[in-house]
Backbone as JSON, one array per atom type, in Angstrom:
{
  "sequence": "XXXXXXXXXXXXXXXXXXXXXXXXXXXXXXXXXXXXXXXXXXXXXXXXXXXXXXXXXXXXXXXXXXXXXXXXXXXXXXXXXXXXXXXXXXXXXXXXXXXXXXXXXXXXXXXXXXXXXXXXXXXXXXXXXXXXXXXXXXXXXXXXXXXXXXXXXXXXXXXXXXXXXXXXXXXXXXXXXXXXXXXXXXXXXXXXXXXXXXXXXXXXXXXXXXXXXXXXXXXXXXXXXXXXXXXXXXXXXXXXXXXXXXXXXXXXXXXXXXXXXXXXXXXXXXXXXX",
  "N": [[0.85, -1.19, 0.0], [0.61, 2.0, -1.13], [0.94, 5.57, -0.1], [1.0, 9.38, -0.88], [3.89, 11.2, -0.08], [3.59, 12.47, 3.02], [1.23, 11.98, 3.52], [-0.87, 10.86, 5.55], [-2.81, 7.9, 6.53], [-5.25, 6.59, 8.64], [-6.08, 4.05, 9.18], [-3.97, 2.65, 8.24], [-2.5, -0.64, 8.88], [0.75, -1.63, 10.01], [3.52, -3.38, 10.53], [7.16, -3.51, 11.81], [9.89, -5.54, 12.47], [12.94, -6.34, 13.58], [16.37, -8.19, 14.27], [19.1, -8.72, 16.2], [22.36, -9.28, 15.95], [25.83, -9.31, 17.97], [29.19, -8.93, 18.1], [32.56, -8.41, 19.78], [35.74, -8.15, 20.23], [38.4, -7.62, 22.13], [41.69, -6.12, 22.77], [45.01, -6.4, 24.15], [48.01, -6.41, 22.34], [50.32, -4.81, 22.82], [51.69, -3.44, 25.69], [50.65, -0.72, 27.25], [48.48, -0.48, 24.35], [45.66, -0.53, 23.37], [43.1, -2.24, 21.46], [40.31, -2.31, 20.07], [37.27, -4.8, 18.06], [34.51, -4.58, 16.45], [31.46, -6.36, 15.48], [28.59, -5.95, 13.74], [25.44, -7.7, 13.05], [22.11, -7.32, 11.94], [18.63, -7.81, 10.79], [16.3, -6.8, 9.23], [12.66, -6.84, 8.64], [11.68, -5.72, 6.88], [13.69, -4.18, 5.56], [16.07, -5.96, 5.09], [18.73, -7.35, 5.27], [21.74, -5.98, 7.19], [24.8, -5.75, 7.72], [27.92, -3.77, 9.82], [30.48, -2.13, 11.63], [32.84, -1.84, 13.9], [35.97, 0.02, 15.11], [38.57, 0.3, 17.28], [41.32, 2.3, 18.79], [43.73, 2.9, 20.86], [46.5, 4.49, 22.63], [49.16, 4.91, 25.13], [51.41, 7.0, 26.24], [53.45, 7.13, 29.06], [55.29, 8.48, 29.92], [54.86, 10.84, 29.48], [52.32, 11.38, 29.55], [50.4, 10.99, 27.63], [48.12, 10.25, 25.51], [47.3, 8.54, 22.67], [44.59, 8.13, 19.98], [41.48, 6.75, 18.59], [38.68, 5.99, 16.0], [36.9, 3.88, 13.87], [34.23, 3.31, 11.85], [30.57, 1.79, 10.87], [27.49, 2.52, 9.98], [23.67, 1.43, 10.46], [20.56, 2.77, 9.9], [16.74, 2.37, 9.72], [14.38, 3.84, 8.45], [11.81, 4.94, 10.62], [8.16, 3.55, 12.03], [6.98, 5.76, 12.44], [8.09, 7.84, 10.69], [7.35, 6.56, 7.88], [4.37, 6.37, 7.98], [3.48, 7.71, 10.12], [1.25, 10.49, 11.85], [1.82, 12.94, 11.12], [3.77, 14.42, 8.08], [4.56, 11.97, 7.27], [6.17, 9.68, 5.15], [6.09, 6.9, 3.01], [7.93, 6.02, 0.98], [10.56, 5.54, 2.22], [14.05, 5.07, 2.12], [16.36, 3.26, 4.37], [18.62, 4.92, 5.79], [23.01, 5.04, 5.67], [25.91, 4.79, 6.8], [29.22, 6.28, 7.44], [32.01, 6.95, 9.44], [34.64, 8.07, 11.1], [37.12, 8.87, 13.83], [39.88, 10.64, 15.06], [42.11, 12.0, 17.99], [44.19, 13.41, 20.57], [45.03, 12.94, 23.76], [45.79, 14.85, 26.94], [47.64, 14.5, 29.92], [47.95, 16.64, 33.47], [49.65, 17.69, 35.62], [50.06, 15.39, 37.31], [47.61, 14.08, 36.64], [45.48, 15.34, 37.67], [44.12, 17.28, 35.86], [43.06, 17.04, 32.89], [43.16, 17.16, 29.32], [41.45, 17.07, 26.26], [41.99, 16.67, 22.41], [39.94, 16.31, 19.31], [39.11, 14.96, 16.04], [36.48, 14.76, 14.27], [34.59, 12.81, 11.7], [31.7, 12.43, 9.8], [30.18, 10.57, 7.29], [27.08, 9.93, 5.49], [24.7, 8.45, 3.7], [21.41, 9.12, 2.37], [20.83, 10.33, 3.66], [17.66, 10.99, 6.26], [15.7, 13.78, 6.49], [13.57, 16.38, 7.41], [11.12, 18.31, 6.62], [8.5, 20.27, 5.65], [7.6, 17.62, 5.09], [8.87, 13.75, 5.9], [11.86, 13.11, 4.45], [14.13, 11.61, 2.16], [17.52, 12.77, 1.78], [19.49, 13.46, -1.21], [22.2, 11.76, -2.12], [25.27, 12.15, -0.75], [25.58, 13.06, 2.89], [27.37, 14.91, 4.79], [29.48, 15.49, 7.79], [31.61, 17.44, 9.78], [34.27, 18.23, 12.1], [35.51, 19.61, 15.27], [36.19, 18.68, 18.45], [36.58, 19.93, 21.7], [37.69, 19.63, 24.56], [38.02, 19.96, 28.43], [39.22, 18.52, 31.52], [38.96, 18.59, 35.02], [39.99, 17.98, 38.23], [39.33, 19.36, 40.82], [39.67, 18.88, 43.96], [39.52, 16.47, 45.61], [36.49, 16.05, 46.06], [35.38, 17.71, 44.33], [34.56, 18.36, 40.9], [35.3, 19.66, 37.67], [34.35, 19.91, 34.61], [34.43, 20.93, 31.22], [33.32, 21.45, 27.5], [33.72, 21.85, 23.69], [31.97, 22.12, 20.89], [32.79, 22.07, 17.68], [30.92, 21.96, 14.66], [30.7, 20.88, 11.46], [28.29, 20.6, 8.69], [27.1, 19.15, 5.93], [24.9, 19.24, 2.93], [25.12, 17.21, -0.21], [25.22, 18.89, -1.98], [26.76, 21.08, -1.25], [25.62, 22.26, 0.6], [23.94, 23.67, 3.9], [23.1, 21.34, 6.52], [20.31, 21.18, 7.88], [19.2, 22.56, 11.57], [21.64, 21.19, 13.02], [23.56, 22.61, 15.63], [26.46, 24.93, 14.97], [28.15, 25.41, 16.83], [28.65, 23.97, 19.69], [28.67, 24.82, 23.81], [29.36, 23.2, 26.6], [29.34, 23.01, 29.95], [30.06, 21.33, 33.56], [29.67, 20.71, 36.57], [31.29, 19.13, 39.84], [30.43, 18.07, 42.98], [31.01, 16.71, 45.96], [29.7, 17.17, 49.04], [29.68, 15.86, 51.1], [30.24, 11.8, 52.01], [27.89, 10.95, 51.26], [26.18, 12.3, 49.81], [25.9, 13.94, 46.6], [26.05, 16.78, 44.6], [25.06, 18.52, 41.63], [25.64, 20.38, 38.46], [24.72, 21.88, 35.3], [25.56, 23.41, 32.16], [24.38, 23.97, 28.81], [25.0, 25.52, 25.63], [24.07, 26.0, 22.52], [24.37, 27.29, 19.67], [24.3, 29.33, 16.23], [22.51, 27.78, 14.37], [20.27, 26.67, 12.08], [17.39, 26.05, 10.31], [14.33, 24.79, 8.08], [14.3, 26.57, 5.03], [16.85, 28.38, 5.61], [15.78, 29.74, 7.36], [17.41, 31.03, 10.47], [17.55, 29.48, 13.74], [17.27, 31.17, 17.44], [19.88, 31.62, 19.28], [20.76, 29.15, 22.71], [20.71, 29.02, 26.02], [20.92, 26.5, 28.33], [20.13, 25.46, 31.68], [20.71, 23.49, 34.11], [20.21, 21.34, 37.3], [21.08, 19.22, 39.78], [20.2, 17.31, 42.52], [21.27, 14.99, 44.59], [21.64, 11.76, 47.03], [22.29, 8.97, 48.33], [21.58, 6.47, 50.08], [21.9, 4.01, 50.69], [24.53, 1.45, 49.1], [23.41, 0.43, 46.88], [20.84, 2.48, 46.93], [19.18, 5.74, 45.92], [18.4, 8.32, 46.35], [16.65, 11.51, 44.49], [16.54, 14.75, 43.15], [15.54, 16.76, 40.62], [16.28, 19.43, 38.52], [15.52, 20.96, 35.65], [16.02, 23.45, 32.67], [16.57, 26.15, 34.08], [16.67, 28.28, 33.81], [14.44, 28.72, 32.61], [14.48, 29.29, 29.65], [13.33, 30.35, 26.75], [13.04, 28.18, 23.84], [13.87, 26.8, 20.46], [14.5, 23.7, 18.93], [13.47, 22.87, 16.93], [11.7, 24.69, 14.08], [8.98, 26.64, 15.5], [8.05, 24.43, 17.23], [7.37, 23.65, 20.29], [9.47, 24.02, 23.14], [10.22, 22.09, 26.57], [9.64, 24.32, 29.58], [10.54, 25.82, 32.9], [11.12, 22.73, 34.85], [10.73, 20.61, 37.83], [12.01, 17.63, 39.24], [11.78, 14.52, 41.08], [13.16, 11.6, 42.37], [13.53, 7.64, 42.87], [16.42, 5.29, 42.95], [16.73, 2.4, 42.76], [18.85, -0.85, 43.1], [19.02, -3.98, 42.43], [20.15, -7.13, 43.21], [20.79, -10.5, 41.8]],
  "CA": [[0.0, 0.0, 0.0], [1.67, 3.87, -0.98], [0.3, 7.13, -0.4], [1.81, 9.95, -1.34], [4.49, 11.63, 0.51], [2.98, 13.5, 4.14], [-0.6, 11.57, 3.79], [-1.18, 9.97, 7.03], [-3.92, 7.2, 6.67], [-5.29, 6.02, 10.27], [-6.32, 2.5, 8.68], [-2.66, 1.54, 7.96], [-1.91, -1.36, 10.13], [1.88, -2.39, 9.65], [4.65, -3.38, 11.99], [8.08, -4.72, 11.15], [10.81, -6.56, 13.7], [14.19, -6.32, 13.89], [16.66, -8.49, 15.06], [20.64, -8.35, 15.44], [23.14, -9.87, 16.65], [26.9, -9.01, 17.61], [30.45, -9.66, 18.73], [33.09, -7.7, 20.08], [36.73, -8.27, 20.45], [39.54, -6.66, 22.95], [43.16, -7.05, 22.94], [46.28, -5.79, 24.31], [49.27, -6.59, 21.89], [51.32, -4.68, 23.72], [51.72, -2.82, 26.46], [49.44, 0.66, 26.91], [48.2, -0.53, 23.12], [44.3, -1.44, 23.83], [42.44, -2.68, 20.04], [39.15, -3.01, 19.9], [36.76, -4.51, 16.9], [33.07, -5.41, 17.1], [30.56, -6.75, 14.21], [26.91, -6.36, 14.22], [24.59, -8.04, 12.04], [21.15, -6.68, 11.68], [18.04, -8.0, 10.19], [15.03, -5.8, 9.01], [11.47, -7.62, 8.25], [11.02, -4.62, 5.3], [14.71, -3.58, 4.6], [16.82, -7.02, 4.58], [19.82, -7.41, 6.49], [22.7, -4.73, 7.25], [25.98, -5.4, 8.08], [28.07, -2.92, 10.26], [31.43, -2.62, 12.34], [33.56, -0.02, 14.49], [37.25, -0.79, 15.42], [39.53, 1.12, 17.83], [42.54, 1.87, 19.0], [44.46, 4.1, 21.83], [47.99, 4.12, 22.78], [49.32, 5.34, 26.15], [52.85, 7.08, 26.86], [53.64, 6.81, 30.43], [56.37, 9.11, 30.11], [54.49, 12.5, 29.07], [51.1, 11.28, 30.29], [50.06, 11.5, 26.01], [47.11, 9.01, 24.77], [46.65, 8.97, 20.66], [43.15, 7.62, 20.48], [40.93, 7.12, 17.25], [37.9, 5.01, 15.95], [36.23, 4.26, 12.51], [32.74, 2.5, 12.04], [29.49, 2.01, 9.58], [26.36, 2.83, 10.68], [22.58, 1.51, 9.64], [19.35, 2.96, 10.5], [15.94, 1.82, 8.96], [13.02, 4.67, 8.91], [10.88, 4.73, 11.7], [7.19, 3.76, 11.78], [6.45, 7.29, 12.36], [8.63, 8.46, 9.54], [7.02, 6.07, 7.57], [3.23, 6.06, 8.73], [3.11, 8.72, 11.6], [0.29, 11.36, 11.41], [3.05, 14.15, 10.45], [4.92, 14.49, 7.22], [5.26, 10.55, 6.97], [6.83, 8.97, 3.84], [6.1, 5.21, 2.68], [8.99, 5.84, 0.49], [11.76, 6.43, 2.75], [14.99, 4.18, 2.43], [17.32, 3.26, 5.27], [20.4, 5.96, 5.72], [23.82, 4.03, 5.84], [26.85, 5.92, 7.03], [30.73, 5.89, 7.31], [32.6, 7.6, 10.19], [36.01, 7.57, 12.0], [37.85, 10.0, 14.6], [40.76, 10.67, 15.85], [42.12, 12.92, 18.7], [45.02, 13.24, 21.78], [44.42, 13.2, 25.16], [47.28, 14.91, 27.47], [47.74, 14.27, 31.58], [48.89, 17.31, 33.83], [49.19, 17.76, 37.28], [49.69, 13.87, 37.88], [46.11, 13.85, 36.0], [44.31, 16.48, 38.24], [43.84, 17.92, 34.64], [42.78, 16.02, 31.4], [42.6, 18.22, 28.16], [41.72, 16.18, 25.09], [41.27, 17.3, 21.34], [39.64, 14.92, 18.48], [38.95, 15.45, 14.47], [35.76, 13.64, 13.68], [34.04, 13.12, 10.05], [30.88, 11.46, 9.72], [29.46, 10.41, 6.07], [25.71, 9.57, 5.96], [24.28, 8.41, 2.27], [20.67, 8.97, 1.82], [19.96, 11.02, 4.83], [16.48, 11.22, 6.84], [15.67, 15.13, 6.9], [11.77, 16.96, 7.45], [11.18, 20.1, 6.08], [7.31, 19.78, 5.35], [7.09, 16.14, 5.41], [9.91, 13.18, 6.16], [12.53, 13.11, 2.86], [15.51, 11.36, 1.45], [18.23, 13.98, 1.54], [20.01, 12.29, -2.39], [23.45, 11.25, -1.8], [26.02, 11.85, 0.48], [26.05, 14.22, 3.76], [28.67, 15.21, 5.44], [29.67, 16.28, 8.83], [32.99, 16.92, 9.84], [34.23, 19.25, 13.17], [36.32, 19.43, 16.17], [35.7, 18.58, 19.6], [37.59, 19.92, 22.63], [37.49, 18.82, 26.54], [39.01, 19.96, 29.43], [38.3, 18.27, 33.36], [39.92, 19.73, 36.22], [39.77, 17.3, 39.34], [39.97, 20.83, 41.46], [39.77, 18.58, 44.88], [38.67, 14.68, 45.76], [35.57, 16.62, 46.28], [34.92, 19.18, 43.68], [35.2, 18.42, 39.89], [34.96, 20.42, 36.79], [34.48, 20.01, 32.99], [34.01, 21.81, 30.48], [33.85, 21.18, 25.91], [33.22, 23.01, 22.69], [32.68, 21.08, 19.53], [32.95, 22.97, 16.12], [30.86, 20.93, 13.38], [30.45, 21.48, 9.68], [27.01, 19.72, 8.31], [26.01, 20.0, 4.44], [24.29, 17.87, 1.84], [26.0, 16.61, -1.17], [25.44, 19.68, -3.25], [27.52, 21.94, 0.15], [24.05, 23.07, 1.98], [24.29, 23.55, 4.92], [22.18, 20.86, 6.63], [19.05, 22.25, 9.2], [18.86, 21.59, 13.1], [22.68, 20.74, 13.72], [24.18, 23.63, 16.11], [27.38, 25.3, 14.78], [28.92, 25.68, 17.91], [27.98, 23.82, 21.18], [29.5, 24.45, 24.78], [29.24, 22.27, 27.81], [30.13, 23.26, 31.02], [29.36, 20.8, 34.31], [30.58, 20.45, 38.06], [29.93, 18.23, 40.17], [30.31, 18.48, 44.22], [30.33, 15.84, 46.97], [29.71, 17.73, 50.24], [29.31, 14.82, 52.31], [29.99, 11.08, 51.36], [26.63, 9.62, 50.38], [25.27, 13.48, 48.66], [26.15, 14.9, 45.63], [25.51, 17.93, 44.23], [25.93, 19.12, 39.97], [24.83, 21.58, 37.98], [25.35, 21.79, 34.03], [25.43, 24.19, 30.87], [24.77, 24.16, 27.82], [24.8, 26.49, 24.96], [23.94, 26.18, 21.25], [25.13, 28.62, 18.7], [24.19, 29.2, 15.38], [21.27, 26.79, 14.27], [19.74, 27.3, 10.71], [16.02, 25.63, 9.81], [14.29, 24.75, 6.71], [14.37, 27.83, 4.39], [17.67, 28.99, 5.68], [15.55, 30.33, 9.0], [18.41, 31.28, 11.75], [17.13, 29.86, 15.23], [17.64, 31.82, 18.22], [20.87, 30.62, 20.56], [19.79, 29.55, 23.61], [21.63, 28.12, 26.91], [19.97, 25.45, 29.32], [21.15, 25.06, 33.01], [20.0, 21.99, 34.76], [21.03, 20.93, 38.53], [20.37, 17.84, 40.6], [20.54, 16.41, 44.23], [21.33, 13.3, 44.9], [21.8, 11.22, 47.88], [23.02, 7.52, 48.16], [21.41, 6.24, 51.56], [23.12, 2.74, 50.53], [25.28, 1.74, 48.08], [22.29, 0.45, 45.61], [20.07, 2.87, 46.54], [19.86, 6.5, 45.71], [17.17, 9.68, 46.04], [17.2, 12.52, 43.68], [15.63, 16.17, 42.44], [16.41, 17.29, 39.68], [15.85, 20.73, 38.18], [15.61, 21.5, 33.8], [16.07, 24.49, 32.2], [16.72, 26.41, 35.28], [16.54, 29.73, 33.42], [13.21, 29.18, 31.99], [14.44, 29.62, 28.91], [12.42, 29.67, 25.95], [13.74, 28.16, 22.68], [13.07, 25.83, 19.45], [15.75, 22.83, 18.32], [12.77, 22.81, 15.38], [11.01, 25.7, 14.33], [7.91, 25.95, 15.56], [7.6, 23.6, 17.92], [7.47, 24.62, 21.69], [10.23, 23.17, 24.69], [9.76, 22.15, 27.89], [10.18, 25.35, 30.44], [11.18, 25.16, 33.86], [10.61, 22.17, 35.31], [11.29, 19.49, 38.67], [11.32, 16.21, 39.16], [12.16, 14.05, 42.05], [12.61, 10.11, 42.07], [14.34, 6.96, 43.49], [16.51, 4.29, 42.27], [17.66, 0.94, 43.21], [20.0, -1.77, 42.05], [19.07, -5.18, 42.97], [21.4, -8.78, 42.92], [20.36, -11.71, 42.29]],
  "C": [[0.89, 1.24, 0.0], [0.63, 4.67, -1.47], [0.89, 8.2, -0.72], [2.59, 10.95, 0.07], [3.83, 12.55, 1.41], [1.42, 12.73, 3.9], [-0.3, 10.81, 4.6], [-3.12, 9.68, 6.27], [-4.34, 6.54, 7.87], [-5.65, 4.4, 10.11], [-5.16, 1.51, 8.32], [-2.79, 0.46, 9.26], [-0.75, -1.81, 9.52], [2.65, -2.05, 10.73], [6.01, -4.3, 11.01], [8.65, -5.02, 12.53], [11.98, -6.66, 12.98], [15.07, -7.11, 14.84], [18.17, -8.56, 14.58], [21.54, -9.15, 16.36], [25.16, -9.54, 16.63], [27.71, -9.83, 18.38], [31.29, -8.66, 18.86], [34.6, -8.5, 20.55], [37.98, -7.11, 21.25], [40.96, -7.07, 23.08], [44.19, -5.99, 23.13], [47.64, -6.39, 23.73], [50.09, -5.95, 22.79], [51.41, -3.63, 24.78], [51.4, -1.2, 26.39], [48.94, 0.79, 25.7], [46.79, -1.17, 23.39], [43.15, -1.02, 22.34], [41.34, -2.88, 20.41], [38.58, -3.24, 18.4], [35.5, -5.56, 17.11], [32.23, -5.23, 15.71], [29.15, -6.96, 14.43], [26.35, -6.5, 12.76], [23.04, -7.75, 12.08], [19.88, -7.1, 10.19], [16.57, -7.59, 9.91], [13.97, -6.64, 8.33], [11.23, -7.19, 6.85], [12.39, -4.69, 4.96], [15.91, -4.66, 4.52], [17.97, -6.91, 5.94], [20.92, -6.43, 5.73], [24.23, -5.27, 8.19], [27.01, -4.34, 8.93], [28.98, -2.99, 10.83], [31.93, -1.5, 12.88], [34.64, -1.2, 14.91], [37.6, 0.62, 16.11], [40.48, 1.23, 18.24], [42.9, 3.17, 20.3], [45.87, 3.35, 22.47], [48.25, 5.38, 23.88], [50.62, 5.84, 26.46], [52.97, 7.7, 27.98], [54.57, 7.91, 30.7], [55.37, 10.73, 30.24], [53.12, 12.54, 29.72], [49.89, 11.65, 28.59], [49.12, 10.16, 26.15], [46.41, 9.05, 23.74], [45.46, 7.68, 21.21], [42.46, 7.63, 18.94], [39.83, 5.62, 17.24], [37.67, 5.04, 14.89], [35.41, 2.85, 12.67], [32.04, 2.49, 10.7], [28.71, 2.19, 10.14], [25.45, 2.52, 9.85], [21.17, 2.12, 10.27], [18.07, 2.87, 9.54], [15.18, 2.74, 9.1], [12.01, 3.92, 9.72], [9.48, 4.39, 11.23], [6.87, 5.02, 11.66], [6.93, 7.9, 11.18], [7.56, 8.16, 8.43], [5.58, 6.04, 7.0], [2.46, 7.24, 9.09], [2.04, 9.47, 10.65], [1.06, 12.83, 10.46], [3.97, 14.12, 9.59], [5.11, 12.92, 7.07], [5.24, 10.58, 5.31], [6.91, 7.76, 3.93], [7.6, 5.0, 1.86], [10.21, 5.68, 0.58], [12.46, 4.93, 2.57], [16.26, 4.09, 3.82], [18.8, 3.91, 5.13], [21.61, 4.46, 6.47], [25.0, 5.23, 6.12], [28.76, 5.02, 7.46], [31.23, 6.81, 8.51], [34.06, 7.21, 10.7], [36.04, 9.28, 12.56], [39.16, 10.06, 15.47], [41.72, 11.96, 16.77], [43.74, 12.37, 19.91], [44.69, 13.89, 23.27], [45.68, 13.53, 26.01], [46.81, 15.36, 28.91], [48.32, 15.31, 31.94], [48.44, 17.18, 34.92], [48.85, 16.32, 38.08], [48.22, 13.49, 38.01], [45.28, 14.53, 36.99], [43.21, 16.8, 36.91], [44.12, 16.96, 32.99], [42.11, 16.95, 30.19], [42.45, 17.02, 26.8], [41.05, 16.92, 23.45], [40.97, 15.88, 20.23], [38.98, 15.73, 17.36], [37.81, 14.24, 14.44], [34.94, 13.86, 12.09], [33.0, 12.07, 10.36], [30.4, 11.62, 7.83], [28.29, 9.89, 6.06], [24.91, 9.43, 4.56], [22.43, 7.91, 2.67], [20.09, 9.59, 3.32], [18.85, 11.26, 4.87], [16.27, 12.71, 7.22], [14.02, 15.01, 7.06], [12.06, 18.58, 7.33], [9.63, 20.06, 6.19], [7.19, 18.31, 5.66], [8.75, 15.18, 5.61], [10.62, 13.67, 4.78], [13.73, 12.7, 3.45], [16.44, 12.35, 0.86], [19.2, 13.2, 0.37], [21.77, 12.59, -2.01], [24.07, 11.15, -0.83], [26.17, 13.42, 1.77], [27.12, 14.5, 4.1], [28.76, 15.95, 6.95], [31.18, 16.04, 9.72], [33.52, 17.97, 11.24], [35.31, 18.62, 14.15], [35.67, 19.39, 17.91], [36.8, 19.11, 21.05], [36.93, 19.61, 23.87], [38.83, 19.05, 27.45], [37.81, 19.58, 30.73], [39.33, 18.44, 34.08], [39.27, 18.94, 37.68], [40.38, 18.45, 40.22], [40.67, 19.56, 43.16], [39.21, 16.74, 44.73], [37.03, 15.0, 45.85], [34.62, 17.61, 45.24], [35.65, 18.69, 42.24], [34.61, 19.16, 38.26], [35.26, 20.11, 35.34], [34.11, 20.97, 32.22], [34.33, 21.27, 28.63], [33.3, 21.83, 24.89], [33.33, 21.82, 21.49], [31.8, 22.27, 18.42], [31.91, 21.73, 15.22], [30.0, 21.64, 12.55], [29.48, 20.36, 9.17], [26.57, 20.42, 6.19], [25.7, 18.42, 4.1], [25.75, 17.65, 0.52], [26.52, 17.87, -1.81], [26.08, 20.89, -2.26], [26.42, 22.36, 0.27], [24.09, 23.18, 2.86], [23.0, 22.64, 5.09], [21.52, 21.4, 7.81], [19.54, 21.53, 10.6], [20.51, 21.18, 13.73], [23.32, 22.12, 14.32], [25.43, 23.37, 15.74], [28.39, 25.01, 15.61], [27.95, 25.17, 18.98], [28.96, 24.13, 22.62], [28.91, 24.41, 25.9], [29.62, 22.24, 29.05], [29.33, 22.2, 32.43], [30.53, 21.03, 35.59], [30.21, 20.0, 38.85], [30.79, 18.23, 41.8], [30.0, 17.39, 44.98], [30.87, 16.66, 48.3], [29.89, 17.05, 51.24], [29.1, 13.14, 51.49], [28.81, 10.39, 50.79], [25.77, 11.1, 49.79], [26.59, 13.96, 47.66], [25.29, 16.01, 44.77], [25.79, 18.53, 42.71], [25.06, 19.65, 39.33], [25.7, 21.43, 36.51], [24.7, 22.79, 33.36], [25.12, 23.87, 30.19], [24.19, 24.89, 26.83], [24.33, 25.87, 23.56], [23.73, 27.29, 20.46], [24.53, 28.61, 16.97], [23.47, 27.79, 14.26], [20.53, 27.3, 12.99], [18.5, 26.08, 10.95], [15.46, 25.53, 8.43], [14.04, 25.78, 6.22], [15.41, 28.73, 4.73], [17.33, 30.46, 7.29], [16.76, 30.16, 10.1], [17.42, 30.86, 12.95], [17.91, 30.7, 16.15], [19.11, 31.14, 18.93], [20.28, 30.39, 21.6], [21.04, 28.61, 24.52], [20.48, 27.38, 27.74], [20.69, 25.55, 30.43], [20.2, 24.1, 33.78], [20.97, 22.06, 36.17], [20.18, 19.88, 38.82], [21.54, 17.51, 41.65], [20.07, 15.39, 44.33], [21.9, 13.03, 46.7], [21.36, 9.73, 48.22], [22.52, 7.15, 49.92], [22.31, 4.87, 51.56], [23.96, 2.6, 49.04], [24.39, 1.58, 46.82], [21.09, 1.39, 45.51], [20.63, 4.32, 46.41], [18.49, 7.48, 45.56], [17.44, 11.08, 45.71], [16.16, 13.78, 43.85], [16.47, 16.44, 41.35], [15.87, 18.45, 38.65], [16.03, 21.23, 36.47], [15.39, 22.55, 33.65], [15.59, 25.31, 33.31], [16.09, 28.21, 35.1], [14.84, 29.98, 33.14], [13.25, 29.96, 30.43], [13.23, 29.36, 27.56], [12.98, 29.76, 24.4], [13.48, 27.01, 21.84], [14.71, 25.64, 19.32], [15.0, 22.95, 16.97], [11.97, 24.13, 15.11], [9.39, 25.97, 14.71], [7.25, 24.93, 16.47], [7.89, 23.45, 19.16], [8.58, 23.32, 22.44], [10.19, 23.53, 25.4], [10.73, 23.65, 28.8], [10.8, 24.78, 31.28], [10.83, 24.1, 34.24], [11.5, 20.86, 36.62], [11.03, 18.73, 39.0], [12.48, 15.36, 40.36], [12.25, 12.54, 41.93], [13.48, 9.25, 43.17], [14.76, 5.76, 42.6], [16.96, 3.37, 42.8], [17.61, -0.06, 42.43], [19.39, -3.49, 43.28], [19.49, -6.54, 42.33], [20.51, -9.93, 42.55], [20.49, -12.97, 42.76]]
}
């Protein structure tokens, strides 16, 4: 059964199933040299089976406190029912995006690792990208997204620790577009506080910068600040609050389409053996 691209019919009934299976390998050839390489197989009811793999590597010098680091992968994802189906913008037509990535970066120790700064080059490739502008769509060929990531953490005390990261990334379509919805510039700031052994206390940033939409619409920037209290009465259990968008900011990832204000939420968790 095909309707045409964005018709939602409420009489569809269809479901598919997915099932996958992997493996993963670890190995130390040689000393501070730690390989990884893992294979997943993937079988779609509608889109067949998918193949897929990531391998890694990092290397440790003891002397300088240096750790080269890098990964490269495939990636499959099948359109969603909703894409598909859903009441909004769905597409019967949509094909499963397939993608290519690797990254690599150095990580450097100071202050007998108080302080951990690390930088990393990543590229992702993405053929037959899932966009929505009006309705789902097949973005035709190959995307691209390519950028820099930085990270610094700052173990100030046994008590008191601080991060902070900025990642740069470059998003177009085949034909250089820029692609919608991916922020230019993000930065990440967190810290996190144990006053007393069984509470902690952390509070986080973050910003987004330069955000384009379909028609070349600029979103606004906007920052978030979140906090949460915790407290560990045993070691499996653990009672929280936790506080979103602290500012009450008000801002769109899509255009058009409202996010949550302030809001708090309280809970509990536990870990049980068997």
């Amino acid at each position: 059964m095909v309707f045409p691209a964005g018709l939602f019919n409420p009489e569809i009934d269809s479901s598919f199933w997915i099932a996958g299976v992997w493996g993963e390998a670890i190995a130390t050839p040689l000393e501070n040299l730690t390989l990884t390489a893992g294979v997943r197989q993937d079988e779609h009811s509608e889109f067949g089976g998918h193949t897929t793999y990531r391998a890694t590597a990092s290397y440790l010098f003891n002397e300088t406190g240096t750790r080269l680091h890098g990964s490269v992968g495939t990636g499959f994802r099948a359109p969603s029912l909703n894409e598909l189906f859903g009441p909004f913008g769905a597409n019967p037509n949509l094909r499963p995006e397939t993608s290519f990535g690797f990254d690599i970066g150095v990580e450097q120790r100071f202050w007998n690792g108080a302080v951990v700064a690390d930088l990393t080059y990543f590229q992702l490739e993405i053929d037959d990208l899932i966009g929505y502008t009006t309705h789902y769509e097949q973005i035709a060929g190959t995307s691209r997204q390519r950028g820099v990531e930085a990270s610094l953490r700052y173990a100030a005390t046994d008590w008191l620790i601080l991060t902070g990261a900025y990642t740069y990334t470059h998003s177009v379509d085949q034909n250089d577009v820029r692609l919608t919805r991916v922020p230019r510039h993000e930065i990440g700031l967190t810290a996190s506080v144990k006053p007393a052994e069984k509470w902690t206390i952390s509070a986080s940033a973050r910003a987004a910068m330069d955000t384009v939409d379909t028609g070349g619409f600029e979103l606004d920037d906007y920052l978030l600040v979140n906090a949460r209290v915790a407290y560990k009465p045993t070691e499996d259990t653990e009672l929280y609050v936790r506080a979103e968008n602290l500012l009450d900011q008000d801002y769109q990832t899509v255009r058009g389409y409202n996010t949550p204000g302030f809001g708090v939420f309280a809970g509990f968790r536990a870990k049980f053996a068997p």
